[in-house]
N, C-alpha and C positions, 0 to 999 in steps of 0.2 A: 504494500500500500504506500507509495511513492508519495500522494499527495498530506501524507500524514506531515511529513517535514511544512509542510505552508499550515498547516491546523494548530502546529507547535510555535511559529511562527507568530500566528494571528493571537494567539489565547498571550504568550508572552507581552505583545504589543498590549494586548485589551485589560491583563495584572498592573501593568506598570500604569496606564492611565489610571485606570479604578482604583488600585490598591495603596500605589507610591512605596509599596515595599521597596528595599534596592534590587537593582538589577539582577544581580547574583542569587539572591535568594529565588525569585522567580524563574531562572534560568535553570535551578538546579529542582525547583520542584515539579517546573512543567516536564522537564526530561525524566524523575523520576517517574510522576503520572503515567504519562505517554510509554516508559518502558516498562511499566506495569501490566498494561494495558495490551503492549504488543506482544509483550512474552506469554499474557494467557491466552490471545488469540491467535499465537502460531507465527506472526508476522516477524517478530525478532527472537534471533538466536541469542540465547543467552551468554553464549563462550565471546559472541562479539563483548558485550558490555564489562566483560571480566578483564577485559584488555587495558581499561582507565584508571588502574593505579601506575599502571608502567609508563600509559600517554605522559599521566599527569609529572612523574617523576620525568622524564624524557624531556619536557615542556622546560619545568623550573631547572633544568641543568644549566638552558643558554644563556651567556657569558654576557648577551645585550640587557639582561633583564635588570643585570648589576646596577644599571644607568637609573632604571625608575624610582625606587627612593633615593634616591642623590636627587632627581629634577624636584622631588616631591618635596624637598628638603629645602632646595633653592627657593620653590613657593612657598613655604610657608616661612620664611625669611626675609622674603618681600613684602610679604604681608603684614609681617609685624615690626618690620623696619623702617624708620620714615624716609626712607630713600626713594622709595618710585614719588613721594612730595616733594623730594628737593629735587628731585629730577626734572616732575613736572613744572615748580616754579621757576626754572632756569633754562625749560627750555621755552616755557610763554614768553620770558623776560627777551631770549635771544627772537624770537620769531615776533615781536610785540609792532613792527613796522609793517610786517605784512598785511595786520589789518584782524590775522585768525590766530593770533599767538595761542590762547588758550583751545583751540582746537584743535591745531596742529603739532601744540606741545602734547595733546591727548593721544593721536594715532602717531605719534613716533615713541609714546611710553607703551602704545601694545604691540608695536615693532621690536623696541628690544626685550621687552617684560614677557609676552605670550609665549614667545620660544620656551622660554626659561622654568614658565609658568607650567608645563607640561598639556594640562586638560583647558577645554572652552570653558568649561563650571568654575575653577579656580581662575582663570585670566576675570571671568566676570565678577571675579567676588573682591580680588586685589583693584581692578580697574573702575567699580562701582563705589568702593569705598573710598578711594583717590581721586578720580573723574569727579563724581556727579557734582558734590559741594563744590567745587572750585567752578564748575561749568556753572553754577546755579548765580554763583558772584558774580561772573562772568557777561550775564543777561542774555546768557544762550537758552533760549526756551527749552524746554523739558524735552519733547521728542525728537528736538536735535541733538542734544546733549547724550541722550538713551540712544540713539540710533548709531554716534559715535563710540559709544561704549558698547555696543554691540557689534561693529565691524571690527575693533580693535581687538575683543575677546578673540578674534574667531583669525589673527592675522597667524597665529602660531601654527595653526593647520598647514601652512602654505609657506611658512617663511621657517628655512632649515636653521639650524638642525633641533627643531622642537621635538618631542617626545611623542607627539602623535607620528610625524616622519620616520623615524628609529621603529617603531613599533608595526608600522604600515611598509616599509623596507623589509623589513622581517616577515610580514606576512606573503609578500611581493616574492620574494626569494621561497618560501617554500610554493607559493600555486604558480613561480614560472617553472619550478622543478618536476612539478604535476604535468604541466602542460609540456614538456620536453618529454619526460620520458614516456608520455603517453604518443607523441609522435614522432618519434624517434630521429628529428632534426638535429642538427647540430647548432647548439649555440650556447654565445658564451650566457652563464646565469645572471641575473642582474643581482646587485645588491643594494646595503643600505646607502651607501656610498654614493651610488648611479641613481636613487632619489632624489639626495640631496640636491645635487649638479643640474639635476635634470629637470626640477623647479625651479631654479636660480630663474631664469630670462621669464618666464611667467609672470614669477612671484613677484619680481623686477616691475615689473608691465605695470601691474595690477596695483602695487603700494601706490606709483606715479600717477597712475589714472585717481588713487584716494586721497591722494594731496591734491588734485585737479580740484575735485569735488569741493574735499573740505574747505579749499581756498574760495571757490568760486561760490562758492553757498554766505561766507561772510560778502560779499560784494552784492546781496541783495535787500531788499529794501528792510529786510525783518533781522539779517542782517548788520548794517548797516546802524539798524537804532540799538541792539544788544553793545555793539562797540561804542557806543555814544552813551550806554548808562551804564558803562565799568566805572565803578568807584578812582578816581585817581588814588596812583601806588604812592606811599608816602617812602619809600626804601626799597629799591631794589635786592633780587639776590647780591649779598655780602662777598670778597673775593675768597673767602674760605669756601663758600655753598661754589663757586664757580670751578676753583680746582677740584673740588671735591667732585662735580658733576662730570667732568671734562677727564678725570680718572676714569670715573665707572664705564663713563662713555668707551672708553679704548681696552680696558678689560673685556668688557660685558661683547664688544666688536670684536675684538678678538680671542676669543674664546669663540663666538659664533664662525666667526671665518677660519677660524684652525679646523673645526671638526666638519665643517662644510666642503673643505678644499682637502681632508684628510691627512693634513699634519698633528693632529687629536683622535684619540677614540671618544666615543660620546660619555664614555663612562669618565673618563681622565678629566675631560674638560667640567663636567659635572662637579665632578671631588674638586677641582681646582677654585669653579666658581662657588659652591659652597662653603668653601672654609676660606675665602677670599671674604663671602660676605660676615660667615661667622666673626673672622678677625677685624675686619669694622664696625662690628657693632658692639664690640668689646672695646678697641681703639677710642670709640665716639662715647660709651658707656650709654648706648641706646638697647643693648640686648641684657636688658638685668637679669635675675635670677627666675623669676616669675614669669618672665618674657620667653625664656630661653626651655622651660618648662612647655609655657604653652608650644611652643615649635615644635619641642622634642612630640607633644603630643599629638597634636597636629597631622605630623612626618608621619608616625605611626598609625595613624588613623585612614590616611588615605591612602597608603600604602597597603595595609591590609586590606582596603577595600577592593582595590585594583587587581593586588592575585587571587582577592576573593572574584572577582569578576573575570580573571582569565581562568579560574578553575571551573567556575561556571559554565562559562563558556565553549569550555574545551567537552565538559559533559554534556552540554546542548547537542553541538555537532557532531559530535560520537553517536549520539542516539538519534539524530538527521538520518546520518548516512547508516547506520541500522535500518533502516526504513527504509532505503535506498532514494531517499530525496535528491543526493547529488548526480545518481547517475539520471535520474530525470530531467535534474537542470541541464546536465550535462547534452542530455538528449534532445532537449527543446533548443537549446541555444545552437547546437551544431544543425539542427533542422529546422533553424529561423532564413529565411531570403535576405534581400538585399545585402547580400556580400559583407564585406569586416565590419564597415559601419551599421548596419541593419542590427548585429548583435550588441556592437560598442552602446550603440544608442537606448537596449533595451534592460542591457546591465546599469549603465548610468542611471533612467529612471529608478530602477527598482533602488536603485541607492540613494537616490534624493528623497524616494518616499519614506523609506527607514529612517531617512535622520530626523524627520518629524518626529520621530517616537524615542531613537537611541544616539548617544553623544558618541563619538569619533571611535575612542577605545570600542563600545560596545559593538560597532560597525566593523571594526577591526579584527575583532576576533571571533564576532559571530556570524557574518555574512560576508564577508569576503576571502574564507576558505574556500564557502559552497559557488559564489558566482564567478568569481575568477577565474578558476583552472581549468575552466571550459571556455569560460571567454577567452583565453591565451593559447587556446589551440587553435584557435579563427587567428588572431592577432598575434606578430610576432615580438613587436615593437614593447617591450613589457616596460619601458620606460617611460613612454606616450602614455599609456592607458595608466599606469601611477600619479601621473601629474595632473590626467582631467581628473579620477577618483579625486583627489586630494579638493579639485576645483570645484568641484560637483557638491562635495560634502559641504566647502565651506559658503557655497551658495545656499545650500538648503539650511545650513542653520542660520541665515540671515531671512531664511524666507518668512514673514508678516502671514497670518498672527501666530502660525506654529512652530517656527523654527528654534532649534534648539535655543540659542542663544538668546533669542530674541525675547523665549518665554522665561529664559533664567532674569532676563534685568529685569523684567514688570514685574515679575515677584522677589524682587531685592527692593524696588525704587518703593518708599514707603507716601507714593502718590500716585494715582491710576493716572493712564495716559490713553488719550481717547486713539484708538484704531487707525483713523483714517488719518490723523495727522503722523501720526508713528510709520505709517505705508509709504506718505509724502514724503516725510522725512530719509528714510530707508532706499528711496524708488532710484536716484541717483549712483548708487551705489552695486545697487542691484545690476543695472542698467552696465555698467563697468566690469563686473564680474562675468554677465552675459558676454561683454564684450569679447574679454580675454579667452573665456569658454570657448567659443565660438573660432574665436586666432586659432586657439591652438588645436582646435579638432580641423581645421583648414588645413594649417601649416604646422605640420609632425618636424619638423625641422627646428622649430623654436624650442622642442626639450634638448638638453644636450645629450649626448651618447658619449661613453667610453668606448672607443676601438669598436664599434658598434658595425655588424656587415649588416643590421635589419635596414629594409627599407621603407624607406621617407615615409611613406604611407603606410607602414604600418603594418600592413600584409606579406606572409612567408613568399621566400624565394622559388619556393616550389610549390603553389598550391593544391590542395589535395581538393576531394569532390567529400559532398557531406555525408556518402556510404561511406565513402576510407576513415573522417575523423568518428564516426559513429562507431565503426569496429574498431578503431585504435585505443577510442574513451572506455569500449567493454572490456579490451585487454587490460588495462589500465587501471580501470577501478572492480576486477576479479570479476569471479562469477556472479550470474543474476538471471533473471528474468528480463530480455530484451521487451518480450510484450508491455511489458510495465511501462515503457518510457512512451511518450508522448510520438507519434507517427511525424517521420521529418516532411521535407518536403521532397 
């Protein structure tokens, strides 16, 4: 019963609306249900699901995982440090001639902040509590101010080497291994590495079109009168707050540019920024005792929430492909028309509509096992289809009134913000991500490739007919029942 995997799916989506349990929890009790349920109706063998202490042990051994408390570390350091505020007041102070000081000092602090920050949830919870007051002095109206702190949350998705990148490299690297050995090409593996690089000129594109915006949104009439009722500053940033800013700044860059360009592992550069920030705020005597508690707890907190969420996870998809869900997906996608695009396009939706319901990680590790390794047997190009996922994901959590992001600020901002101005506000922005989107599914040429023989476009050098990748995915993913899979075309 192949479509049991979309039932597990659907009831997962419908717990976490209704319930608000965490994710983890519902991922491990829908899977439990469901392999209740199969094992007494005959549909799942039991010896498959005996297999998930070894998965899980196998999982927690990789050596990238080191990195996630270290980033989780770094955020909760931000948060309780008043650094991203002297950052922000220094970088208003520097952009205060343009007209958008305080909005543009806002998305260049989730330019360096969000990477670092690891998750969209934590970027919106350091950026809402930094942002909003200051925007509010400011006389930037609420749904601009929220929409900025919204696009900012979500820049870490796309600008390396954030911890959703690392994590989503890693996923990348095991379903291009899926999809090679299942068609027995030759190519080299992609890695986290060839992520990174390979959103740079995007990522690039995409900031510049949001400094476009945010600039070009202060030069109108509503505007215009926000910058006419900022309180005059009776004292600038101080020249201590300025060296101090102008440090962090070439640390915080480079650490990003070493693990981006691979003169860092992400774990080294991590340890390095954490105990960089540890030792300034012992230096500055802003991280006290009670401070340094709260982090420590903090750290812990999300940390264990995260490998509760990839153990979950990893039980989910075990008990998917029990069901034989993957080889259905596998089977509809390889028997979808319109050629590489026609499937590129129908994975992408199905990911935009998940992020309505699940954050970056949850996407990561729950549904881009199963849609991916079929989609990469169409597409060879595993670095193209990394950087729209990436682009895809962080348009839907912008997307009004459901996107992830968008529903974490309206339930931080402790004033409601009426829809239609929050849509207005956002629609610009929107409009630039579409854009970028859009470049790069045109022109495959704008991710970079390492030593790369795939072609531009995307498509294997030898294409196959959709019987060869259909018998190659059966070889692939073992025995089964071909009736079961959905009729190609």
């Amino acid at each position: 019963m192949p479509s049991a995997g979309l039932w597990m799916l659907a009831t997962v989506a419908l717990l976490m609306i209704a319930t608000g349990l965490p994710t983890w929890i519902v991922l491990i009790g829908v899977s439990l249900l469901f392999s209740i349920v199969g094992i007494a109706g005959g549909l799942v063998d039991f010896a498959l699901l005996t297999a998930l202490p070894a998965r899980l042990l196998g999982l927690l051994e990789n050596d990238l995982l080191q990195a996630l408390p270290l980033y989780v570390l770094i955020g909760a350091l931000l948060n309780r440090l008043p650094l991203a505020e002297l950052l922000f007041r220094v970088g208003s102070s520097a952009a205060r001639r343009t007209g958008a000081g305080p909005s543009l000092a806002g998305l260049a602090l989730g330019v360096l902040l969000a990477p670092m920050n690891g998750s969209v949830g934590a970027s919106v919870a350091m950026l809402t509590r930094t942002l909003v007051p200051r925007l509010d002095a400011s006389g930037i109206p609420t749904e601009r101010g929220a929409a900025l702190v919204c696009v900012a949350s979500t820049l870490g998705v796309v600008v390396p080497p954030s911890l959703v990148l690392i994590l989503l490299g890693d996923a990348m690297l095991r379903a291009h291994t899926e999809a090679v050995n299942a068609t027995g090409r030759a190519a080299r593996i992609i890695n986290t590495q060839d992520v990174f690089r390979g959103a740079l000129l995007p990522a690039a594109i995409l900031l510049l079109l949001f400094v476009l915006v945010t600039w070009g949104e202060s030069k109108t009439p509503a505007g215009r009168e926000a910058q006419m009722s900022i309180p005059p500053v009776e004292s600038g940033p101080s020249r201590l707050d300025w060296m101090t800013a102008m440090a962090t700044l070439v640390i915080i860059v480079g650490l990003l540019a070493s693990v981006t360009l691979g003169y860092l592992y992400a774990v080294e550069a991590a340890a390095t920024g954490g105990t960089a920030l540890f030792v300034a705020g012992l230096a500055t005597r802003t991280l006290s005792y009670p401070k340094l508690k709260e982090v420590l707890r903090d750290t812990m907190a999300v940390t264990g929430a995260l490998f509760s969420l990839l153990i979950g996870a990893t039980t989910f998809t075990l008990t998917l492909r029990a069901f034989g869900t993957d080889r259905w997906a596998a089977a509809f996608l390889t028997g979808l028309g319109g050629g590489v695009y026609g499937a590129l396009l129908v994975v992408l939706l199905l990911l935009a509509l998940c992020a309505f319901v699940l954050d970056a990680f949850e996407l990561i590790f729950v549904v881009i096992p199963v849609l991916i390794p079929p989609l990469l047997v169409r597409v060879s190009d595993t670095t193209w289809v990394a950087v729209l996922v990436l682009l895809i994901l962080q348009a839907s959590f912008l997307m009004p009134p459901f996107g992830y992001s968008v529903m974490m600020v309206r339930n931080r901002l402790d004033r409601p913000i009426e829809t239609g101005k929050l849509v207005r506000a956002l629609a610009p922005y929107l409009l630039a991500q579409l854009l970028v989107l859009c470049l790069v599914l045109a022109v495959p040429r704008l991710v970079w490739h390492e030593g790369s023989t795939q072609s531009s476009q995307g498509s294997p050098s030898k294409p196959l007919s959709d019987k060869e990748l259909q018998e190659l995915l059966w070889q692939q993913l073992g025995p089964g029942e071909p009736e079961r899979a959905p009729e190609g075309k």
